[in-house]
N, C-alpha and C positions, 0 to 999 in steps of 0.2 A: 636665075637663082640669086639670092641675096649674097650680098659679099661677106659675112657673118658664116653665111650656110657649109661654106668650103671646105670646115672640117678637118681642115690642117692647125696645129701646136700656130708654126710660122705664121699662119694667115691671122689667127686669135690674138696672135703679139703682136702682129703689125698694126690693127683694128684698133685694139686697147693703146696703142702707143701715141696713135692719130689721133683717136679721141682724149686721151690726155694731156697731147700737144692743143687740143684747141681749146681744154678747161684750162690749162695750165697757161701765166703768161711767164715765158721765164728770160727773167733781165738778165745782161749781159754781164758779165764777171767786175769791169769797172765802175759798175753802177751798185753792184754789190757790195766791194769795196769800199768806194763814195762813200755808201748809205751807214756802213759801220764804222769806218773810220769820223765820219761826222758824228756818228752818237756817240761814240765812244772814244772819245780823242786820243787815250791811251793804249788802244789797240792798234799791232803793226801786225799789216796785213799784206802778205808775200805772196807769191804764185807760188802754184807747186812746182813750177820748173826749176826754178830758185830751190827749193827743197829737194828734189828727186829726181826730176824730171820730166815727170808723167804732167802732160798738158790738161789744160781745164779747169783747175782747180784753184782755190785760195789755202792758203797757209796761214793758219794764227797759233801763239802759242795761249796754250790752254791753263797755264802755271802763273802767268801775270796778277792774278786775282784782281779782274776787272769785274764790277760790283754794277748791278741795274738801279734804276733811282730807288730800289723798294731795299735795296741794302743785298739781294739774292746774286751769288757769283754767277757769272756767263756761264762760266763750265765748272761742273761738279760731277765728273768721274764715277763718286762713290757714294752720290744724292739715292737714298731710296723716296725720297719726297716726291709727292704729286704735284710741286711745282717744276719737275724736272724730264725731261723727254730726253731717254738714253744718256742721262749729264749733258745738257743743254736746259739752259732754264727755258721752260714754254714756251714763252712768247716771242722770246728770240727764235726757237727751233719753228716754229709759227710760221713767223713774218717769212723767214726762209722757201720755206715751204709752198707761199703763195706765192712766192720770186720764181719759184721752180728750182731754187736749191736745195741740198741736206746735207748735213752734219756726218763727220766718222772721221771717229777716233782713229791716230796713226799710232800712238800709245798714252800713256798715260798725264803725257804733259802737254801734249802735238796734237791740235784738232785742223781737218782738213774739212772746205765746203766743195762740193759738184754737184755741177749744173743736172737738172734730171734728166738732158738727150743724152 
């Protein structure tokens, strides 16, 4: 019987999880950081331990009003625009995305990245 076939919630989540791990390639949190702090020289990029404690994550503040070369801020909260993905400008929440990170708001100034295991 196929491993798909088994019928269990559990078994569908593991399945889907595998098969995302091996669409997905997801860099390592330093190489994340690297990668944003080089584009964006003005962004200070912290772990969440440093903030809260809860491990895996990065910490930026979202209030800096750090601008992409087209003039659009990083994070816009209160963006109803199609250039923005939950207040994340696109391309950035994008590039994330293919890293195998994502974006979430801790409030309204605080944005945190984790990793997608």
């Amino acid at each position: 019987m196929p491993e798909y076939a088994l019928g269990s919630k559990k078994n569908a989540h593991e399945i889907l999880t595998k098969f995302m791990l091996m669409e997905t390639n997801v860099k390592t949190r330093d190489y994340i950081i690297s990668k944003l702090e080089q584009k964006y020289p003005q962004m200070n990029c912290r772990t969440t331990e440093e903030f809260d404690g809860q491990s895996g994550g990065i910490w930026i503040s979202a209030e800096d009003g750090i601008e992409d070369r087209k003039g659009n801020l990083l994070f816009n909260q209160w963006s109803d625009s199609s250039s923005y993905t939950c207040g994340v400008v696109y391309h950035l929440n994008r590039w994330a995305n293919r890293n195998g990170w994502w974006f979430e708001w801790y409030d309204g100034g605080t944005m945190m990245i984790w990793p997608e295991v």
